[in-house]
ZAMARGU-4260 file (C-alpha; in steps of 0.2 Angstrom, whole numbers, plus 5000, padded with zeros to 4 digits):
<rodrens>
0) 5034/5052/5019 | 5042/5067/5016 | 5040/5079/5000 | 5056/5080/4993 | 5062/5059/4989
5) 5070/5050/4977 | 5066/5032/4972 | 5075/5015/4977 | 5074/5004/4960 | 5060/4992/4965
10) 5051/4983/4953 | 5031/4988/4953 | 5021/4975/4960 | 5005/4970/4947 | 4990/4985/4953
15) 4973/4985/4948 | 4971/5005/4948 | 4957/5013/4945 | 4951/5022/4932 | 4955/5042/4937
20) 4972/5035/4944 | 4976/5030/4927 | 4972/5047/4921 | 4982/5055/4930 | 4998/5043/4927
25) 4995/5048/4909 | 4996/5066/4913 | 5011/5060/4923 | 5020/5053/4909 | 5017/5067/4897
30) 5023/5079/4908 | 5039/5069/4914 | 5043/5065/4896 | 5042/5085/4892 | 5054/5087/4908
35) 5065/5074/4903 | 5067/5084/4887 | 5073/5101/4897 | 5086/5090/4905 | 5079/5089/4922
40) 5084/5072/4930 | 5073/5075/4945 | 5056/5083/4953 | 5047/5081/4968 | 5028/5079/4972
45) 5023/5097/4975 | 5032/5102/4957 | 5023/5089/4948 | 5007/5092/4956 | 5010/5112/4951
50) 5012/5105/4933 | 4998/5094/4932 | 4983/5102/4944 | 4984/5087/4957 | 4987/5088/4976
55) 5006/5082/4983 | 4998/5069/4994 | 4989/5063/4978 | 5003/5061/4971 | 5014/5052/4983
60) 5002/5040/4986 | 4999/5036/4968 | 5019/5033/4965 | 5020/5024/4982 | 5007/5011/4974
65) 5021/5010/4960 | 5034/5005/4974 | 5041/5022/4973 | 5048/5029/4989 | 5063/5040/4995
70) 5073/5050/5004 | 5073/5069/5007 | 5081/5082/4997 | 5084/5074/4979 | 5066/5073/4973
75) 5060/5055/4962 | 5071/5052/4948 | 5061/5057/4932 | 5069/5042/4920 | 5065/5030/4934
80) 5046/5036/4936 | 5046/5035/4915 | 5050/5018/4915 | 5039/5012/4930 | 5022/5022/4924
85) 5026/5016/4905 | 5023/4999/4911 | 5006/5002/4920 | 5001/5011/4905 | 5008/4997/4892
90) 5020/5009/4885 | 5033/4997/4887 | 5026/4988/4874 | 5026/4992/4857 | 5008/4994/4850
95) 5000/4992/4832 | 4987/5005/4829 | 4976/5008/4814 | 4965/5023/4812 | 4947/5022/4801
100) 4941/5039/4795 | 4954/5051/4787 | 4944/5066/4788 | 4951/5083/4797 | 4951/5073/4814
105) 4957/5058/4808 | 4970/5067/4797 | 4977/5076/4812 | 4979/5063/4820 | 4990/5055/4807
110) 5001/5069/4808 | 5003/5069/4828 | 5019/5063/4833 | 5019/5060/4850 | 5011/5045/4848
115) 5027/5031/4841 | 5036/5038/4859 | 5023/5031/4869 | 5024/5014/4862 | 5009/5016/4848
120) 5016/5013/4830 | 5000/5019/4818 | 5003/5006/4804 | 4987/5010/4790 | 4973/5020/4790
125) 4956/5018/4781 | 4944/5028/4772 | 4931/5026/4759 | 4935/5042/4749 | 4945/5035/4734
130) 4953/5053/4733 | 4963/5047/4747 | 4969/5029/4743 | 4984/5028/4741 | 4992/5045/4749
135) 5001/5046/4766 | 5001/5056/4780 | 5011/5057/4790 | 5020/5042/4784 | 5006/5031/4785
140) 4997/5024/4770 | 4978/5027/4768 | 4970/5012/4763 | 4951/5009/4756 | 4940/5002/4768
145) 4932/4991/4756 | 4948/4981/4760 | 4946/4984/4778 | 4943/4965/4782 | 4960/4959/4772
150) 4970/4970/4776 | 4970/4967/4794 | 4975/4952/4795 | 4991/4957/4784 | 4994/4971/4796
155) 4988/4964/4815 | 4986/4980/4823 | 4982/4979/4843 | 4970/4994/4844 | 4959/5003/4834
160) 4955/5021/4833 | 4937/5027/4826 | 4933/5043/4820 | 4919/5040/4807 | 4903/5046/4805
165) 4891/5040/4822 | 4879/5031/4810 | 4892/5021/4803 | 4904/5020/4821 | 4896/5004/4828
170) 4897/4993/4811 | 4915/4999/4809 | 4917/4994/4829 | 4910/4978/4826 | 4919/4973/4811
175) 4937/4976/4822 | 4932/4967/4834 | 4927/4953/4822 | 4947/4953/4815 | 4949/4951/4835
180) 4955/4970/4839 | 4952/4971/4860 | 4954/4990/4862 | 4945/5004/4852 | 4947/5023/4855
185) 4933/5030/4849 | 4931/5047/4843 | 4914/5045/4833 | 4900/5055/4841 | 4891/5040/4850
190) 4893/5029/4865 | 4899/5010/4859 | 4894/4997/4869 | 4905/4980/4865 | 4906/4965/4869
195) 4914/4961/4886 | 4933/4955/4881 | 4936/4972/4871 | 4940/4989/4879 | 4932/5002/4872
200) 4935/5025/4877 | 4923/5034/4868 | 4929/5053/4867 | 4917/5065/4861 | 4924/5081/4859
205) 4908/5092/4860 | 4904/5084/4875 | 4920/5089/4883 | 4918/5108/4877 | 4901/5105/4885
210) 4910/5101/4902 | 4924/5115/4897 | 4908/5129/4900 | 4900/5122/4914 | 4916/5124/4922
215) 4920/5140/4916 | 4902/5147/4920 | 4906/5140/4938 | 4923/5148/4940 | 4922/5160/4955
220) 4922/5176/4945 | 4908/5168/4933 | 4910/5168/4914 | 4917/5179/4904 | 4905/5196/4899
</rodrens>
């Protein structure tokens, strides 16, 4: 299939996908959101894999599985892919999210706005400092997490993001998954392991810049002296 093609509107047919391809649709959708924002209505597979680090054919084949496919010389319409990789990623729908742990982390996360485009509405945050009951950031309220249990039921929030201490992360976990929350972020510095029926990412952050130096001390021209 040639480089340069732009979509016929077709439906996407249900994919299982595996996990990387996921990845990359995310990056996908950040970066044709950002586009979309310039005005640009269209981009073809070597521009976006300039943009995001990944190889044309990659990406052909990954919008091909989304029942993309075109004709030379127009490029894929960026509002169409938007619409067809927001349902694969469940950004069609609209999410309840609540966050426990408003420390720095947590409090810039509250303060992210990127987050209510993509279909994630933050609607309470907890933590056990009572300086910060009752404050909002971000325009979300901070609740105690003594009331953690009750509240949830009032507020029926989809997902869950952690970013507590690791000691504390896997009672936390397993109190949302009790209310019957099925998908946890987790930023707390320890891998949960859940029960099957709930999805679970665990992002450690020193783990990542871990990765970050290896890959710097392997670059061809070695680390920086």
């Amino acid at each position: 299939m040639p480089d340069n093609s732009e979509p016929v509107e077709n439906t996407p047919q249900p994919v299982r996908f595996p996990r990387p391809a996921v990845g990359r649709f995310s990056l996908y959708y950040r970066e044709l959101y950002r586009l979309l924002d310039q005005g640009k209505t269209h981009i073809n597979s070597k521009q976006l894999g300039s943009i995001v680090n990944v190889s044309p054919a990659v990406i052909r084949r990954d919008l091909s599985n989304l029942g993309t496919i075109g004709r030379r010389g127009v490029g894929y319409q960026i509002d169409q892919l938007i619409e067809q990789i927001g349902v694969v990623l469940g950004s069609g729908l609209q999410w309840q999210v609540i966050l426990v742990g408003v420390g720095s982390l947590g409090d810039a996360l509250l303060r992210y706005r990127g987050f209510e485009r993509l279909g994630f509405r933050l609607v309470g945050a907890f933590d056990l400092d009572e300086s910060k009951v009752g404050k909002q950031i971000g325009g979300v309220s901070i609740l105690s997490a003594e009331t953690m249990v009750g509240k949830l039921a009032e507020l029926s929030p989809d997902l869950a993001i952690i970013a507590v201490p690791a000691d504390v992360a896997l009672d936390v976990a397993s109190e949302l998954v009790a209310a019957g929350i099925s998908g946890i972020l987790n930023f707390a510095p320890t891998t949960l392991r859940l029960p099957a029926g709930v999805a679970v990412v665990n992002v450690d952050l020193a783990s990542e810049l871990q990765r970050l130096a290896f890959s710097v001390q392997n670059l061809p021209t070695g680390p920086p002296r």
